[in-house]
C-alpha positions in Angstrom: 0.0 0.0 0.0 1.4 3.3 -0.8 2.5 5.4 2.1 1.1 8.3 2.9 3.5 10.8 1.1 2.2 10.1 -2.0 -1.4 10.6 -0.7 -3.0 14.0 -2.3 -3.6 17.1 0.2 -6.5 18.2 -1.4 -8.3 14.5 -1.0 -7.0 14.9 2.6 -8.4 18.2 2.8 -11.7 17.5 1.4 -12.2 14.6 3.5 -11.2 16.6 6.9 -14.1 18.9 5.3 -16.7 16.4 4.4 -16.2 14.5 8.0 -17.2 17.9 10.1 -20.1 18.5 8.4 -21.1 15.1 9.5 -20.6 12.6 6.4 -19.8 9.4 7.2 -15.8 7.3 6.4 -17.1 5.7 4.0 -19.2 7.9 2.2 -16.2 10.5 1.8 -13.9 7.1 0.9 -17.1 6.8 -1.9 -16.9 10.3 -3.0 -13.0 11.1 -3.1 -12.5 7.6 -4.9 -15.3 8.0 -7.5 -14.1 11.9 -8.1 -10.1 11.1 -8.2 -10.3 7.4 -9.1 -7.6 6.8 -6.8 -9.0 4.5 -4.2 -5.6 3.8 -2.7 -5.3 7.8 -2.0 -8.9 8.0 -0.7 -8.6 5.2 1.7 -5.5 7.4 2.7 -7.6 10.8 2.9 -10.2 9.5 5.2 -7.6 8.0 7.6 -5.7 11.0 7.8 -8.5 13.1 8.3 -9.5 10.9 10.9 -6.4 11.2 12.8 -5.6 7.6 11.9 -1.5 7.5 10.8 -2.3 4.5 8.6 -5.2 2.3 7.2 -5.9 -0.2 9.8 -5.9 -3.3 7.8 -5.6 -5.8 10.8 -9.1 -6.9 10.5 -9.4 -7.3 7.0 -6.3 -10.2 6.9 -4.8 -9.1 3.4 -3.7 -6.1 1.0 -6.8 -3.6 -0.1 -5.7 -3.6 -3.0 -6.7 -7.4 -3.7 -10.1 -5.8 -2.2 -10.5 -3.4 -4.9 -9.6 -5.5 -7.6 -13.1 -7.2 -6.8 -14.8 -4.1 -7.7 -14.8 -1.6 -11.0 -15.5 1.8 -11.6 -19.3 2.9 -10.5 -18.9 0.0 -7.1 -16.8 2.5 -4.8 -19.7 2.6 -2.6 -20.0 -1.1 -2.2 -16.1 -1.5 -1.4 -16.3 1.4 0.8 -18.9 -1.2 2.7 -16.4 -3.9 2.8 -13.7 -2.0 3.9 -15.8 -0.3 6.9 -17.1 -3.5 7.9 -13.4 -4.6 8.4 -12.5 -1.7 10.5 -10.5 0.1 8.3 -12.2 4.0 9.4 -12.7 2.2 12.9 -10.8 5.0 15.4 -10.0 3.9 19.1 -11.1 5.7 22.0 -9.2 6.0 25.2 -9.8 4.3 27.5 -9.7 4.8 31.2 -8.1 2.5 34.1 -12.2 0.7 34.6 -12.7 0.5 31.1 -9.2 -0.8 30.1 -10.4 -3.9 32.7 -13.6 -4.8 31.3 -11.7 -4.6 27.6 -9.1 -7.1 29.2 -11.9 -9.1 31.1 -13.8 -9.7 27.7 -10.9 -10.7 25.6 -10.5 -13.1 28.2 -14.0 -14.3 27.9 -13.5 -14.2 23.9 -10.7 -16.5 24.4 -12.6 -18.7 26.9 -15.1 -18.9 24.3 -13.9 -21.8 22.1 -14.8 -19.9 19.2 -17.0 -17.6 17.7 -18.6 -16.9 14.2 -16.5 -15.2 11.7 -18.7 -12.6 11.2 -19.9 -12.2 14.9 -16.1 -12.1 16.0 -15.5 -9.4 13.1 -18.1 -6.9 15.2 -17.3 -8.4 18.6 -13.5 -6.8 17.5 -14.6 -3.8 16.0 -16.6 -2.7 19.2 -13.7 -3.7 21.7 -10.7 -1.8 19.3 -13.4 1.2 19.3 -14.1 1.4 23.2 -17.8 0.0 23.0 -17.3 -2.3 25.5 -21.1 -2.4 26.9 -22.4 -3.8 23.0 -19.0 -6.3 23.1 -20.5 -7.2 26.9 -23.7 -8.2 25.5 -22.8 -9.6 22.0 -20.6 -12.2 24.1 -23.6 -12.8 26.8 -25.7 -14.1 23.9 -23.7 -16.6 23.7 -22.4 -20.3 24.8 -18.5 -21.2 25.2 -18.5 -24.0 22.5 -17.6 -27.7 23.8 -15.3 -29.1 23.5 -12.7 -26.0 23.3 -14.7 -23.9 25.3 -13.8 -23.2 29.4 -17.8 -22.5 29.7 -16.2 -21.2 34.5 -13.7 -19.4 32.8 -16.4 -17.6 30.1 -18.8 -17.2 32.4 -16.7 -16.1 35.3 -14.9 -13.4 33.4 -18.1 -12.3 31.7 -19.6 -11.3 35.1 -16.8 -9.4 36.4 -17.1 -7.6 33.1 -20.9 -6.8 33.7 -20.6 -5.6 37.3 -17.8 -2.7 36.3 -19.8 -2.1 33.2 -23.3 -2.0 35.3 -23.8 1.5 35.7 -26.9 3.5 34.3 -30.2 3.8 33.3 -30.7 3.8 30.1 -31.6 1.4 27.9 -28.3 0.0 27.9 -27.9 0.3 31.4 -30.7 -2.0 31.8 -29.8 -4.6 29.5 -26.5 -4.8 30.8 -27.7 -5.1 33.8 -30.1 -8.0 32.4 -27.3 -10.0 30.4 -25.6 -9.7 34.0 -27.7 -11.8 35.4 -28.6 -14.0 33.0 -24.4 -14.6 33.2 -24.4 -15.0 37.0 -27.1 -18.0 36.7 -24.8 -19.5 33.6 -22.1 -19.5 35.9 -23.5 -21.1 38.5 -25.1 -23.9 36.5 -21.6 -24.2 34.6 -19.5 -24.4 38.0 -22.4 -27.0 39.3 -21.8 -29.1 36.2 -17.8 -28.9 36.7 -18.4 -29.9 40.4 -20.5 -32.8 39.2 -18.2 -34.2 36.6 -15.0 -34.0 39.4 -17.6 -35.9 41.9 -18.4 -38.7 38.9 -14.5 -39.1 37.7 -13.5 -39.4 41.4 
């Protein structure tokens, strides 16, 4: 990918513009790309202007360029689309001391987890690198640690520690944190039960 010395000031500029008055990444990634035809210097622009140093390609596991080779002329909208929904405009918010916890306390239960949906994991990602811990919370409370890699004590466990720093609130998301928390609380007790009951059997 070319580095950004080579990336236009004027796309940069007009994307800096278009992003104040409100326009979404990808729709000035659309517009800069369709106007200058260079979609490797628009993917640029809208980084910079977002204060990005670089396209954040981790999520989207190979070169952008192979990306827009899968669309033509006329499609910038649609690869804009792909390249949103693999995080590339995604920017990460600070984080403080409590919130820096729950961020480590759900990748612990994502790795407790035993797996997760490609396309569920893709969004579970996005909303931890961006700070949106509370939606990460409850996309992972929705669901079961899968057997036989899953550590269901270990999900669970981490899950609720998670919920109780993140149970402040509320609003509607207050409230169904609060909800998933204790719908996580029961799972853990049933899950610890079961681990007590298969040490009792194999003694």
């Amino acid at each position: 990918m070319a580095d950004h010395d080579g990336c236009d000031p004027a796309s940069v500029a007009l994307a800096g513009d278009r992003l104040r008055e409100g326009v979404r990444p990808v729709d000035v990634f659309a517009e800069i790309a369709s106007r200058t035809g260079d979609w490797d210097g628009a993917v640029w622009a809208v980084c910079l202007a977002l204060g990005l140093s670089a396209p954040d390609m981790r999520l989207l596991g190979s070169d952008p360029r192979e990306v827009y080779a899968e669309f033509r002329p006329g499609e910038e909208d649609l690869c804009g689309r792909v390249l949103e929904m693999h995080g590339v405009f995604d920017v990460p918010r600070l984080l403080d001391e409590r919130e820096s916890e729950v961020r480590r306390l759900l990748k612990e239960a994502f790795g407790a987890s035993g797996g997760i949906s490609t396309g569920v994991a893709l969004g579970l990602i996005r909303n931890l690198f961006k700070g949106e811990l509370a939606a990460a919370f409850l996309c992972l409370a929705r669901r079961q640690p899968r057997a036989p890699r899953g550590r269901p004590v270990d999900f669970w466990n981490a899950l609720c520690a998670a919920g109780a720093l993140l149970e402040t609130g509320d609003d509607d998301q207050g409230r169904a944190v609060r909800e998933a928390l204790g719908r996580c609380r029961q799972n853990l007790a049933d899950a610890a039960g079961a681990a007590d009951g298969q040490v009792s059997s194999g003694a």
